[in-house]
PDB file with SEQRES, HELIX, SHEET and CRYST1 records, atoms N, CA, C and O in Angstrom:
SEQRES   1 A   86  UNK UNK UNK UNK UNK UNK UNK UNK UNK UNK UNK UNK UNK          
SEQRES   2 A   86  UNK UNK UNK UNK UNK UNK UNK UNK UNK UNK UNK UNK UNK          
SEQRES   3 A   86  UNK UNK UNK UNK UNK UNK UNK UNK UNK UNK UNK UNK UNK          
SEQRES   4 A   86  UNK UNK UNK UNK UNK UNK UNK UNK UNK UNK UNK UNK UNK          
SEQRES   5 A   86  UNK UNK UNK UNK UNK UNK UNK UNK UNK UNK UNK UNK UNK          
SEQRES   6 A   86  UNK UNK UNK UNK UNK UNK UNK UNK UNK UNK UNK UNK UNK          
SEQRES   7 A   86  UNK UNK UNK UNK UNK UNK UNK UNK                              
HELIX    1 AA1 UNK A   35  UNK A   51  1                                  17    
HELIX    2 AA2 UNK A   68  UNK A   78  1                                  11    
SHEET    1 AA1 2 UNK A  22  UNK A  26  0                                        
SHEET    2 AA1 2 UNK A  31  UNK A  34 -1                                        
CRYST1    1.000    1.000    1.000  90.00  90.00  90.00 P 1           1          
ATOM      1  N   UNK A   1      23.489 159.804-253.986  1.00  0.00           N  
ATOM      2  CA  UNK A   1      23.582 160.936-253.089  1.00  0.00           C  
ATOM      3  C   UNK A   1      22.603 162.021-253.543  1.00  0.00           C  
ATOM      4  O   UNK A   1      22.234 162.122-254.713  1.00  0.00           O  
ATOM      5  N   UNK A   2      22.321 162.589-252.843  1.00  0.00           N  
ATOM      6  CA  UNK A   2      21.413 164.026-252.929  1.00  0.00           C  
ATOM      7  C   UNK A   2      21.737 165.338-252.495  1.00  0.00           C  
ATOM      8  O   UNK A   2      21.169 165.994-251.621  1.00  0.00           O  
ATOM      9  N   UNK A   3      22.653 165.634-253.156  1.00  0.00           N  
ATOM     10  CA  UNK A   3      23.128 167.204-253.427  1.00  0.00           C  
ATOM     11  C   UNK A   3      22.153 167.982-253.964  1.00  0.00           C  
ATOM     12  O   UNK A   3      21.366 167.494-254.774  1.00  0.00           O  
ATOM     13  N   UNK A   4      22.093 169.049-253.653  1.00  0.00           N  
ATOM     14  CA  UNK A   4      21.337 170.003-254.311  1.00  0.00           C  
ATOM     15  C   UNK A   4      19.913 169.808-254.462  1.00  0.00           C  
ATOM     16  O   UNK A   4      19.223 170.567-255.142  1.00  0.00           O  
ATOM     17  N   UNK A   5      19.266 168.373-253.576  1.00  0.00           N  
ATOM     18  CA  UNK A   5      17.676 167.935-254.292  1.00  0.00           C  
ATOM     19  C   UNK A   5      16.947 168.355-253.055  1.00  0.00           C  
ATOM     20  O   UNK A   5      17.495 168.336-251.954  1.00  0.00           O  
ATOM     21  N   UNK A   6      15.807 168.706-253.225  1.00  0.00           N  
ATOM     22  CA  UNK A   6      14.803 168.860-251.950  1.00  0.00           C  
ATOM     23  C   UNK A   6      13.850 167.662-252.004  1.00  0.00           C  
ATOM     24  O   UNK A   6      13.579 167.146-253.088  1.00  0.00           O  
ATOM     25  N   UNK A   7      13.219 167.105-250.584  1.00  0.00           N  
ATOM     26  CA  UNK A   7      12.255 166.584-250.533  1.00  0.00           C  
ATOM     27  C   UNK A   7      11.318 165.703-251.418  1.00  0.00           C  
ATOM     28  O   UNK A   7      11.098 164.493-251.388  1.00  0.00           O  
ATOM     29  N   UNK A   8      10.745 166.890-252.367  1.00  0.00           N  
ATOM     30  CA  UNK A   8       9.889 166.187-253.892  1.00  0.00           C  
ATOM     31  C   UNK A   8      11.071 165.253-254.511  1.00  0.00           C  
ATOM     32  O   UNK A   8      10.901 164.068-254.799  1.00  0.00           O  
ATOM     33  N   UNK A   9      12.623 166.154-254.716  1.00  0.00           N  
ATOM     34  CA  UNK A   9      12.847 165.408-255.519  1.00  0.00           C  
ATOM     35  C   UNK A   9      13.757 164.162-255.224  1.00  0.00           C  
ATOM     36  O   UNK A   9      14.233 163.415-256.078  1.00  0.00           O  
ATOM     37  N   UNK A  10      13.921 164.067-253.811  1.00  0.00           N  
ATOM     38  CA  UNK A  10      13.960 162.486-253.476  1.00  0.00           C  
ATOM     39  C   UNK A  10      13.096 161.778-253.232  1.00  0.00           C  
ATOM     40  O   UNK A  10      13.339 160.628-252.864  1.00  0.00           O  
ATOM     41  N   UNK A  11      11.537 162.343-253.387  1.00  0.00           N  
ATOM     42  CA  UNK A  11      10.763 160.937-253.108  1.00  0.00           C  
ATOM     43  C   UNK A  11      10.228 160.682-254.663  1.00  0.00           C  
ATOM     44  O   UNK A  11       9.274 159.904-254.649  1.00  0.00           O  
ATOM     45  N   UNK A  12      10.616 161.167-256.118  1.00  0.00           N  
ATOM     46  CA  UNK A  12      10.411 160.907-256.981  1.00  0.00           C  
ATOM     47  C   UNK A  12      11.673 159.889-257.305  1.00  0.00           C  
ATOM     48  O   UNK A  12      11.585 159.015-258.168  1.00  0.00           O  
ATOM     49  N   UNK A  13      12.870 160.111-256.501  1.00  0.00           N  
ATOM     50  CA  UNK A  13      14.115 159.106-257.061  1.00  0.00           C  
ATOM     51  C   UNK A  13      13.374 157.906-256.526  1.00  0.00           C  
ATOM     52  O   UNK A  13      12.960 157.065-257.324  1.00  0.00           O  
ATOM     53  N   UNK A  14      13.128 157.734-254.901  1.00  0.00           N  
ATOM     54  CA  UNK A  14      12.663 156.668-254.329  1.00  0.00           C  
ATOM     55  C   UNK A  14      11.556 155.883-254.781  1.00  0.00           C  
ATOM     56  O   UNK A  14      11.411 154.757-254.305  1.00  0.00           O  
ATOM     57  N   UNK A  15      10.688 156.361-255.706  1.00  0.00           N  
ATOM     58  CA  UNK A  15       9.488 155.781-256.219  1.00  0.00           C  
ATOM     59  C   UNK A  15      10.055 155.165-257.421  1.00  0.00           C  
ATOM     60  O   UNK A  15       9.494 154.091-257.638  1.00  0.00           O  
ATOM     61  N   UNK A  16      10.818 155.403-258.148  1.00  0.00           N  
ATOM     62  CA  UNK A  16      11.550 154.678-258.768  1.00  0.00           C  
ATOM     63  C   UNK A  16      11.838 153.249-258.764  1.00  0.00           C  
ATOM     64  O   UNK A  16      11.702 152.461-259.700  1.00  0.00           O  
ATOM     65  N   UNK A  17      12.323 152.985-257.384  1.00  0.00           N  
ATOM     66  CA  UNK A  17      12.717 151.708-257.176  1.00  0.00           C  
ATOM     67  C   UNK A  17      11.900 151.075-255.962  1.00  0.00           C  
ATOM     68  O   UNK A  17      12.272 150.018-255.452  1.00  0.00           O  
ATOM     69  N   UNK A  18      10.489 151.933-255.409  1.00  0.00           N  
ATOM     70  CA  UNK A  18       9.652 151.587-254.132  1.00  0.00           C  
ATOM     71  C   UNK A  18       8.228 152.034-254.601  1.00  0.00           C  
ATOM     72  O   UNK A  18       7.645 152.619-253.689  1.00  0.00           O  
ATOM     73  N   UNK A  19       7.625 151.953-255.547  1.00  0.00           N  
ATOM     74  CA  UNK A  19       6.496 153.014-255.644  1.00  0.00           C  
ATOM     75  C   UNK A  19       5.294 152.729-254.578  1.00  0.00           C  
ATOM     76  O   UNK A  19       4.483 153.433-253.975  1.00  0.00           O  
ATOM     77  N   UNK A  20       5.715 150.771-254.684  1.00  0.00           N  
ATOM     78  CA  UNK A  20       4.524 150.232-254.298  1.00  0.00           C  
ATOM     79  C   UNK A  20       4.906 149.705-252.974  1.00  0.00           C  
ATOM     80  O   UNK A  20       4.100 148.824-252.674  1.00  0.00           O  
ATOM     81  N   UNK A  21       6.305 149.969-251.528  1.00  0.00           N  
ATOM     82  CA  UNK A  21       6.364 150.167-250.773  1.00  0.00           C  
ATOM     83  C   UNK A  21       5.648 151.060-249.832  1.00  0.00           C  
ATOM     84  O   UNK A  21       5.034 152.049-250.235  1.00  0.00           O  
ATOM     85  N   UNK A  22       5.727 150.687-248.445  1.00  0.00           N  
ATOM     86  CA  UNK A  22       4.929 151.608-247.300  1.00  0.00           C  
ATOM     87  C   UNK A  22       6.027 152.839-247.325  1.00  0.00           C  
ATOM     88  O   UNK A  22       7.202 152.572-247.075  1.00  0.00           O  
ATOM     89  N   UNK A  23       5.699 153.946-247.576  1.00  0.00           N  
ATOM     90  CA  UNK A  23       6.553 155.172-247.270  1.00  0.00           C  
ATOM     91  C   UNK A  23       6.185 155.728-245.803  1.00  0.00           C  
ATOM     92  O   UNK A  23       7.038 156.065-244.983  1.00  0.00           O  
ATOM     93  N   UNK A  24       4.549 155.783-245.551  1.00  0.00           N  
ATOM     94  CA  UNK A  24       4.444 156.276-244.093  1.00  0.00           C  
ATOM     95  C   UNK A  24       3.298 155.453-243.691  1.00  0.00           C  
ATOM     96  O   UNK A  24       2.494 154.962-244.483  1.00  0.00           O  
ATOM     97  N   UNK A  25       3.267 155.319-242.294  1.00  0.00           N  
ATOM     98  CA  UNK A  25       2.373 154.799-241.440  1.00  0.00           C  
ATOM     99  C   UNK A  25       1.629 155.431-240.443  1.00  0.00           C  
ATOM    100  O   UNK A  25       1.927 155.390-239.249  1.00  0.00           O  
ATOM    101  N   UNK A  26       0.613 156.045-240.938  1.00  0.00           N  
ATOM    102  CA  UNK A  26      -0.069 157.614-239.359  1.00  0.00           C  
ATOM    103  C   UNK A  26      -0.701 156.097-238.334  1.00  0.00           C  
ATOM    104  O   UNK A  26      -1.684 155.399-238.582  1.00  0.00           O  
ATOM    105  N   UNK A  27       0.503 155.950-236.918  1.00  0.00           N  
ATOM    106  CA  UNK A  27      -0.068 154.911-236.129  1.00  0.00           C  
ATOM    107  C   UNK A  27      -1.446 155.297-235.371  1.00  0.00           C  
ATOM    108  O   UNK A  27      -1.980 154.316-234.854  1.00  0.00           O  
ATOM    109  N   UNK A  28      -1.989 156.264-235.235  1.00  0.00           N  
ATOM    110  CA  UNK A  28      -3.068 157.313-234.639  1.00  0.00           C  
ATOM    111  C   UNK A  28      -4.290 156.061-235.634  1.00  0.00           C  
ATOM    112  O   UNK A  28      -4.967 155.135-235.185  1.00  0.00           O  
ATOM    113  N   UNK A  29      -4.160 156.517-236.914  1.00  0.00           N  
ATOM    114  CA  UNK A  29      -5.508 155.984-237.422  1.00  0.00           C  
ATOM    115  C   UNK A  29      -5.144 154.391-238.327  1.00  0.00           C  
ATOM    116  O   UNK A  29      -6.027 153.711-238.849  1.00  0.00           O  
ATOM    117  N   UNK A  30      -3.752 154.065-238.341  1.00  0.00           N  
ATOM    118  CA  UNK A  30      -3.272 153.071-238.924  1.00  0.00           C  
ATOM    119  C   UNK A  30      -3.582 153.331-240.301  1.00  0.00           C  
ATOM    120  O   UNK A  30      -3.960 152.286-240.832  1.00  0.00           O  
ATOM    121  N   UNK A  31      -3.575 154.363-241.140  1.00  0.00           N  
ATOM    122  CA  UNK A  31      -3.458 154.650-242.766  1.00  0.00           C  
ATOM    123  C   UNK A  31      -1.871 154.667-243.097  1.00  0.00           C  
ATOM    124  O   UNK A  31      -0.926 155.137-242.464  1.00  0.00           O  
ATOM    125  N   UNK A  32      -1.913 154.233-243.870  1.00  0.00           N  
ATOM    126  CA  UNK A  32      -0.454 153.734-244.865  1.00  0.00           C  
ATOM    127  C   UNK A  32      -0.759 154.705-246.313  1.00  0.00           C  
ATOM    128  O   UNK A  32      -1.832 155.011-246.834  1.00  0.00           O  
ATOM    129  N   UNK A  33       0.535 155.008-246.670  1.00  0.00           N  
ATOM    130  CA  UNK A  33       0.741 155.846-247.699  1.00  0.00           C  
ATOM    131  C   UNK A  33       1.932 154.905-248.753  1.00  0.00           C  
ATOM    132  O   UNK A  33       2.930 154.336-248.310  1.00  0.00           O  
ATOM    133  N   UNK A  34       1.583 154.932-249.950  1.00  0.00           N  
ATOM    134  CA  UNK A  34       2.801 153.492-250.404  1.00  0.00           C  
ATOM    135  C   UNK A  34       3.634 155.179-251.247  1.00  0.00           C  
ATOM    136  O   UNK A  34       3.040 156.223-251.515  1.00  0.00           O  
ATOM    137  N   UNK A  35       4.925 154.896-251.432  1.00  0.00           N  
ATOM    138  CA  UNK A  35       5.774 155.959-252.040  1.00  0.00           C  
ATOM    139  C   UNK A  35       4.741 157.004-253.417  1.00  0.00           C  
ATOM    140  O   UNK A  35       4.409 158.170-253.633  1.00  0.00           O  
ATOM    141  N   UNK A  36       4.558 155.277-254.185  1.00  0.00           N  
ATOM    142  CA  UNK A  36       3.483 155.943-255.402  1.00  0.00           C  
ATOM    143  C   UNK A  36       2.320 157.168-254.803  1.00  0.00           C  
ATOM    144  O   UNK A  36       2.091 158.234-255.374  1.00  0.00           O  
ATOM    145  N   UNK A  37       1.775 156.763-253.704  1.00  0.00           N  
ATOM    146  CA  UNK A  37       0.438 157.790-253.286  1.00  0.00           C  
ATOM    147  C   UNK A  37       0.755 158.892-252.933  1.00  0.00           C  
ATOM    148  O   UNK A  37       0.116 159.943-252.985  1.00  0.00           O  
ATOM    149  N   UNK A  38       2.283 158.572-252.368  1.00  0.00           N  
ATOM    150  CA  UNK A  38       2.608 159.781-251.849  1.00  0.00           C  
ATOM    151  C   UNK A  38       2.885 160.745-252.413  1.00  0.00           C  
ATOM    152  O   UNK A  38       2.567 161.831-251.930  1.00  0.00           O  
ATOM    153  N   UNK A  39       3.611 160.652-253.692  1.00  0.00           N  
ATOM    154  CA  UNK A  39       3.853 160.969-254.640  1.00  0.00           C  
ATOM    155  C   UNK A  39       2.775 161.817-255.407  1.00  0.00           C  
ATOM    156  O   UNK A  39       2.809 163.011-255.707  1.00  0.00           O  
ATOM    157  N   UNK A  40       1.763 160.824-255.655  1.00  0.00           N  
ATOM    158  CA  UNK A  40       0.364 161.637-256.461  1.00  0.00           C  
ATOM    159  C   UNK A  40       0.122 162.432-255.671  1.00  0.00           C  
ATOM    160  O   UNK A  40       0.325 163.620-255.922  1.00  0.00           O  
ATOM    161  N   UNK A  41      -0.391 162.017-254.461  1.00  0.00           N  
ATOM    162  CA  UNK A  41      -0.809 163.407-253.308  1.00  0.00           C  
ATOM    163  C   UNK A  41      -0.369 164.595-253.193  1.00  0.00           C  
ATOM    164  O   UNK A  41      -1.054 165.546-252.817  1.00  0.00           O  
ATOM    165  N   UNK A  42       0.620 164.634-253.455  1.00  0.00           N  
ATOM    166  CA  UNK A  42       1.600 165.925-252.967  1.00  0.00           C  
ATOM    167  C   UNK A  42       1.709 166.554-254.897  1.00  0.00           C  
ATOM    168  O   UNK A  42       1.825 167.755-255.140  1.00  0.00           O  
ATOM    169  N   UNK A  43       1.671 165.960-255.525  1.00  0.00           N  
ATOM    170  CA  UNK A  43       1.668 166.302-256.778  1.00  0.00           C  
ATOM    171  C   UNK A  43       0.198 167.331-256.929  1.00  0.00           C  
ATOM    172  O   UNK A  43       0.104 168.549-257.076  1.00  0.00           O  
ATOM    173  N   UNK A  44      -0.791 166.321-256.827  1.00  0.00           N  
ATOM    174  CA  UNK A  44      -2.304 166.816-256.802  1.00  0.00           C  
ATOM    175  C   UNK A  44      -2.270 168.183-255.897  1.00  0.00           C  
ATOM    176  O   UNK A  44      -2.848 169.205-256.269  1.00  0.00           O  
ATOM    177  N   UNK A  45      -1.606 168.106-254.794  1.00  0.00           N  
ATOM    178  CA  UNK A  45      -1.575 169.532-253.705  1.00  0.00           C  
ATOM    179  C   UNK A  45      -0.780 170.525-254.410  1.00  0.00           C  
ATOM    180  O   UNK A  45      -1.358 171.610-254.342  1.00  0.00           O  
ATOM    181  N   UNK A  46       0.377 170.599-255.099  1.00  0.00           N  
ATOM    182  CA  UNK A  46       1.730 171.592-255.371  1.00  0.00           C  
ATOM    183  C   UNK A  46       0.421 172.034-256.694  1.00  0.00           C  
ATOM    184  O   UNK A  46      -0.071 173.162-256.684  1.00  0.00           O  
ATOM    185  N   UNK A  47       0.038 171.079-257.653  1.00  0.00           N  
ATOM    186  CA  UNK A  47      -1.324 171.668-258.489  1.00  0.00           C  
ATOM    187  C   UNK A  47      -2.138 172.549-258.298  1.00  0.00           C  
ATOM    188  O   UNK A  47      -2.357 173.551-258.979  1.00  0.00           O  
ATOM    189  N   UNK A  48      -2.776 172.088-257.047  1.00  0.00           N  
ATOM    190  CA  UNK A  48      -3.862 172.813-255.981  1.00  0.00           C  
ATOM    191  C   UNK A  48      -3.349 174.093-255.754  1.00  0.00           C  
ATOM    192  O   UNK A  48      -4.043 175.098-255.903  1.00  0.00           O  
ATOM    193  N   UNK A  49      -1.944 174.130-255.331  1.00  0.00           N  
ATOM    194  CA  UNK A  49      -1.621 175.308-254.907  1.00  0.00           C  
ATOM    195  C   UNK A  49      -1.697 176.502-256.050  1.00  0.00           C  
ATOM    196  O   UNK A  49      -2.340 177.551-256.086  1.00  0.00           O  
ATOM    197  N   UNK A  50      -0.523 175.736-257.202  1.00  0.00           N  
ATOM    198  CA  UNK A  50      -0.526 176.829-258.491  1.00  0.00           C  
ATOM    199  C   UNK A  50      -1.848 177.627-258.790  1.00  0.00           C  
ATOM    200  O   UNK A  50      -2.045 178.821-259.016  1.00  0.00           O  
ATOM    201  N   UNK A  51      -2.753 176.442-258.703  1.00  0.00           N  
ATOM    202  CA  UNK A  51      -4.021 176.920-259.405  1.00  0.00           C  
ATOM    203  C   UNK A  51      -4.377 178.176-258.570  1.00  0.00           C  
ATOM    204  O   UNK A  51      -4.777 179.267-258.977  1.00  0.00           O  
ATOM    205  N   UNK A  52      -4.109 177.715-257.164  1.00  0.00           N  
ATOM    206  CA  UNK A  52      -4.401 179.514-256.369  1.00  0.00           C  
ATOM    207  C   UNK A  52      -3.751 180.597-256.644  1.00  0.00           C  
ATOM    208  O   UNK A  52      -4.143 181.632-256.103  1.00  0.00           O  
ATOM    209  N   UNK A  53      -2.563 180.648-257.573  1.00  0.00           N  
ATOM    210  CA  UNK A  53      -1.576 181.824-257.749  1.00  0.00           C  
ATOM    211  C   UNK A  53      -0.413 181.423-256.694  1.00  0.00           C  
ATOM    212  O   UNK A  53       0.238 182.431-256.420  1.00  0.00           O  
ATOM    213  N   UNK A  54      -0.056 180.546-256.177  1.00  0.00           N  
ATOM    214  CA  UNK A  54       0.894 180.085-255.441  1.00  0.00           C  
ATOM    215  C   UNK A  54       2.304 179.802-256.391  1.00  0.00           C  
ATOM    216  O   UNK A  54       2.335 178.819-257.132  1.00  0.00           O  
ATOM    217  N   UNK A  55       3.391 180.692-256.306  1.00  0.00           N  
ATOM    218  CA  UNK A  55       4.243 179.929-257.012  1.00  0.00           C  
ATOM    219  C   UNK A  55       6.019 180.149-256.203  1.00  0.00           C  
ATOM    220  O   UNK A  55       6.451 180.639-255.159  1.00  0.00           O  
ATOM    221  N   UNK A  56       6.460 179.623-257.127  1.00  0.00           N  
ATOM    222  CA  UNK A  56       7.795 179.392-256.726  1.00  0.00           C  
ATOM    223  C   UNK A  56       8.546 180.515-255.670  1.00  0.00           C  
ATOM    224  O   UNK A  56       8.447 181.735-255.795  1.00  0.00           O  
ATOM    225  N   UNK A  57       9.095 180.013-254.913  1.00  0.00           N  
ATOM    226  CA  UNK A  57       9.706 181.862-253.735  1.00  0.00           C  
ATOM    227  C   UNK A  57       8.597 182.072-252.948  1.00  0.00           C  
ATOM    228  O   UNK A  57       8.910 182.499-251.836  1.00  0.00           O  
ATOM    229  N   UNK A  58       7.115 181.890-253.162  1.00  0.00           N  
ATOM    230  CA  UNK A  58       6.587 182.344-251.781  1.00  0.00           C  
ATOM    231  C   UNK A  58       6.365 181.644-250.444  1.00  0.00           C  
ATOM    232  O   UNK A  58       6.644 180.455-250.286  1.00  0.00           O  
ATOM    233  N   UNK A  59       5.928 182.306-249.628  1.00  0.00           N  
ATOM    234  CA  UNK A  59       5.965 182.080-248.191  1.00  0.00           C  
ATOM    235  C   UNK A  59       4.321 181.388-247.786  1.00  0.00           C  
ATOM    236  O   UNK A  59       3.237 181.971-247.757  1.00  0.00           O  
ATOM    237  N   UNK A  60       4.616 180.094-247.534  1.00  0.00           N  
ATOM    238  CA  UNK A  60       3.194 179.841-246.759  1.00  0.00           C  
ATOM    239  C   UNK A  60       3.589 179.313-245.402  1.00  0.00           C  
ATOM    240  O   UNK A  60       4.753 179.318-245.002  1.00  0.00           O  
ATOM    241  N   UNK A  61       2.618 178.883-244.751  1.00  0.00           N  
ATOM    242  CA  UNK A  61       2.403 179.087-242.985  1.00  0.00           C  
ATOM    243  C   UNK A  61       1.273 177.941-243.014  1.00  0.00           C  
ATOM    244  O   UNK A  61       0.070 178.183-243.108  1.00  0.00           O  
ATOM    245  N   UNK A  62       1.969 176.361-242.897  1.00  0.00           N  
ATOM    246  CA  UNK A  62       0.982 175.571-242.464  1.00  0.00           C  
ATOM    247  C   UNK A  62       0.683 175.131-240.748  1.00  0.00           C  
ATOM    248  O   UNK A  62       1.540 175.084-239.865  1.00  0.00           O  
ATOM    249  N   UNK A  63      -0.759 174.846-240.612  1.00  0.00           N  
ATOM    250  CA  UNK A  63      -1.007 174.814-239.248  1.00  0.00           C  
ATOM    251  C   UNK A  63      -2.025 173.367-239.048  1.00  0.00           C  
ATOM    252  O   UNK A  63      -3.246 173.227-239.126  1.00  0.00           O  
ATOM    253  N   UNK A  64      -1.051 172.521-238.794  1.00  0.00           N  
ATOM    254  CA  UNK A  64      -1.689 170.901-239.390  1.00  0.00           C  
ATOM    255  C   UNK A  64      -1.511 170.164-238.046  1.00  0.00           C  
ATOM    256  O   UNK A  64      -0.732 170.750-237.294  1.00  0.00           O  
ATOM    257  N   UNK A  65      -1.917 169.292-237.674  1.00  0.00           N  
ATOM    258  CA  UNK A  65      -1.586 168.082-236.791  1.00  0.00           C  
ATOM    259  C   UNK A  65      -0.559 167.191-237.615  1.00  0.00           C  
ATOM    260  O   UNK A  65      -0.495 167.303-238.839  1.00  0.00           O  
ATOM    261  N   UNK A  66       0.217 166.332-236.929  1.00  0.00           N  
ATOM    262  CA  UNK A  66       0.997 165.919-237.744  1.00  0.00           C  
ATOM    263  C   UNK A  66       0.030 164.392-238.800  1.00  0.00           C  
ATOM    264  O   UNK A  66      -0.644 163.773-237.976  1.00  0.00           O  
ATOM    265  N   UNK A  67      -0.031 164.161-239.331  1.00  0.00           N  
ATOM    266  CA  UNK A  67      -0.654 163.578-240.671  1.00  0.00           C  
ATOM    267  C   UNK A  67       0.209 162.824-241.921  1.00  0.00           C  
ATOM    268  O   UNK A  67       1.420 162.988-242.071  1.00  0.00           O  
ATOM    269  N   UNK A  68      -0.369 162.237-242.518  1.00  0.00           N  
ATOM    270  CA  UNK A  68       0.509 162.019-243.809  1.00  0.00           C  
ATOM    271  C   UNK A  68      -0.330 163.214-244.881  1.00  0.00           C  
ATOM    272  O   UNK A  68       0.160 163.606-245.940  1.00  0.00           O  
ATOM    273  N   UNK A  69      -1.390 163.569-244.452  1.00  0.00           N  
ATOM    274  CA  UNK A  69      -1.465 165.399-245.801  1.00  0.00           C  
ATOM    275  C   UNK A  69      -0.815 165.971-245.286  1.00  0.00           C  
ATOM    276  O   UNK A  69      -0.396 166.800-246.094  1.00  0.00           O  
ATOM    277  N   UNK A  70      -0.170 166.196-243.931  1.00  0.00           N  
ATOM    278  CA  UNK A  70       0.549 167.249-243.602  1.00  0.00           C  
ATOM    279  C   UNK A  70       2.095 166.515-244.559  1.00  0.00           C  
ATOM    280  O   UNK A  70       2.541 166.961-245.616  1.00  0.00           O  
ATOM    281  N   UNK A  71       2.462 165.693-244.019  1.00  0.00           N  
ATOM    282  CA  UNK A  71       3.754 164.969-244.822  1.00  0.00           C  
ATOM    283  C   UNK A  71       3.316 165.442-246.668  1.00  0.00           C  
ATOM    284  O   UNK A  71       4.228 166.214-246.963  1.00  0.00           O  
ATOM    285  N   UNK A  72       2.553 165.334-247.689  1.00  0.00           N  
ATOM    286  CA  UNK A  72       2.566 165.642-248.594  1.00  0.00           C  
ATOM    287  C   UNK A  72       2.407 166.842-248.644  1.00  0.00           C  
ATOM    288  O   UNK A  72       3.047 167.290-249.595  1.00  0.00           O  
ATOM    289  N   UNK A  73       1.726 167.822-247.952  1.00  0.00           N  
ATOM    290  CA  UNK A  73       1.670 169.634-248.327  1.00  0.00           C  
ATOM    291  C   UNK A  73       3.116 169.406-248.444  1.00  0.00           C  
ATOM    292  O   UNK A  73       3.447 169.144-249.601  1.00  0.00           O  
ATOM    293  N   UNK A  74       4.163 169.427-247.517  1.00  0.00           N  
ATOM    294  CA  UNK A  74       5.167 169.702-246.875  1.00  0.00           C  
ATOM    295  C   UNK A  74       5.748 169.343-248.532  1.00  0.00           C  
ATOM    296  O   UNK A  74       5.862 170.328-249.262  1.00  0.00           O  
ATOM    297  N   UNK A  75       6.043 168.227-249.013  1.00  0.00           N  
ATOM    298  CA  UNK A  75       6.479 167.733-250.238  1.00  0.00           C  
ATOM    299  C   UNK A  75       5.696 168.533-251.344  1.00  0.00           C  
ATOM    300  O   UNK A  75       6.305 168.487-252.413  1.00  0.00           O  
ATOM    301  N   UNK A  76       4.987 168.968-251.379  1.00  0.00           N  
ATOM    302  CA  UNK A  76       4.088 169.812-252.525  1.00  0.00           C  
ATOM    303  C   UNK A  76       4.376 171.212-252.836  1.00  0.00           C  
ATOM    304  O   UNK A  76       4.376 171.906-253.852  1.00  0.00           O  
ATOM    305  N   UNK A  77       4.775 171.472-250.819  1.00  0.00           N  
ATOM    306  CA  UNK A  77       5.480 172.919-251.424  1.00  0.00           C  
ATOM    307  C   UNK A  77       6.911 173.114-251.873  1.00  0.00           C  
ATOM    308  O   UNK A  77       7.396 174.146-252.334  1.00  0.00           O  
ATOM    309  N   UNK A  78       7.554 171.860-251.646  1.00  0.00           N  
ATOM    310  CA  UNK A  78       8.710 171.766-251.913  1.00  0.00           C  
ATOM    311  C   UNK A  78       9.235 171.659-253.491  1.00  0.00           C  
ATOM    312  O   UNK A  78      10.293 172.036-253.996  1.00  0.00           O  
ATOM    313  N   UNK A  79       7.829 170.851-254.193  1.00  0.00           N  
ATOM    314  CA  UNK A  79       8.055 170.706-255.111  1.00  0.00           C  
ATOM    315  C   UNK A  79       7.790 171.383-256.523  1.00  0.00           C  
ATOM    316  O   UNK A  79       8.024 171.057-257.687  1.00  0.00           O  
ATOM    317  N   UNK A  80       6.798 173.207-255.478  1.00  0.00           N  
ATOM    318  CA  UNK A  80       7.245 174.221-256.499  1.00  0.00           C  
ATOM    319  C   UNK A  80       7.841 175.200-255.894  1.00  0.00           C  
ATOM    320  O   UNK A  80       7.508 176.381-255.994  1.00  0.00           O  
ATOM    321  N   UNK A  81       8.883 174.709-255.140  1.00  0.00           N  
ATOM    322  CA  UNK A  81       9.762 175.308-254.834  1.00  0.00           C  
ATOM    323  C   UNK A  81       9.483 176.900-253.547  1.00  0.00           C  
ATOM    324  O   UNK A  81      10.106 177.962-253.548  1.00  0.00           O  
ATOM    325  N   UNK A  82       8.147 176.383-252.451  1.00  0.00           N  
ATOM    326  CA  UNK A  82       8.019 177.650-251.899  1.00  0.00           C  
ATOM    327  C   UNK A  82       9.052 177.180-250.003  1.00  0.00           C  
ATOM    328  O   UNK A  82       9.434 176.093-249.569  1.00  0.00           O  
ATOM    329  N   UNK A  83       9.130 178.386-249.499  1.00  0.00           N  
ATOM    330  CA  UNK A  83       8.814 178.412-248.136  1.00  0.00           C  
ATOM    331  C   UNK A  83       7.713 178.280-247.823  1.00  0.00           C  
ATOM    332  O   UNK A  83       6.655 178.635-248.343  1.00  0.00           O  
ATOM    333  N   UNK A  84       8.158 177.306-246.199  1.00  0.00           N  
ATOM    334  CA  UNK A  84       7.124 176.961-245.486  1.00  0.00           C  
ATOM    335  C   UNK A  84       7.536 177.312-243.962  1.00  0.00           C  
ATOM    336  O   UNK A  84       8.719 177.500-243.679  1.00  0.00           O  
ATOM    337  N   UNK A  85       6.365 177.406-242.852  1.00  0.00           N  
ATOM    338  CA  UNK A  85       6.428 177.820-242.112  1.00  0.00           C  
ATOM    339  C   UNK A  85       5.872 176.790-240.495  1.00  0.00           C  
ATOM    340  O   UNK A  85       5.169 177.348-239.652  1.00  0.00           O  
ATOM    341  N   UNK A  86       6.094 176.066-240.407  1.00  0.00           N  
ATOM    342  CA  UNK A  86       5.190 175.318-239.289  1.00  0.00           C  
ATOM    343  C   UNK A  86       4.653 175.892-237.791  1.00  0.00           C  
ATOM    344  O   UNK A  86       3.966 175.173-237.065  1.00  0.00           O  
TER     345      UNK A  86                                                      
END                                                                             
């Protein structure tokens, strides 16, 4: 069960036991994301962000097509803990 976990930190439980499963499929361009990538991606982005002065509690405002980078920002900001805004 997942009480209390956001986003990041159920797709770090799920990589656990799926790393090298399809997590998403963008049918638009047919790119596949396996749990593991998804994982790094959104890791590499929540990074990206810190490095800008982005941290935990603030407010961002993404303006994306729907995507699998949009699916990892979404997990990246989750996983230092900001609001997001679509």
């Amino acid at each position: 069960m997942f009480v209390n976990k956001n986003l990041a930190d159920v797709l770090d439980k799920k990589c656990l036991e799926f790393e090298d499963r399809e997590a998403l499929v963008y049918p638009l361009t047919g790119e596949k994301l396996t749990y593991g990538q998804l994982k790094e991606l959104s890791t590499s982005f929540a990074k990206g962000l810190a490095a800008l002065g982005v941290k935990k509690g603030d407010h961002i405002a993404i303006l994306s097509l729907n995507s699998p980078l949009y699916v990892a920002l979404e997990i990246a900001a989750a996983r230092i803990g900001l609001y997001w805004y679509v």
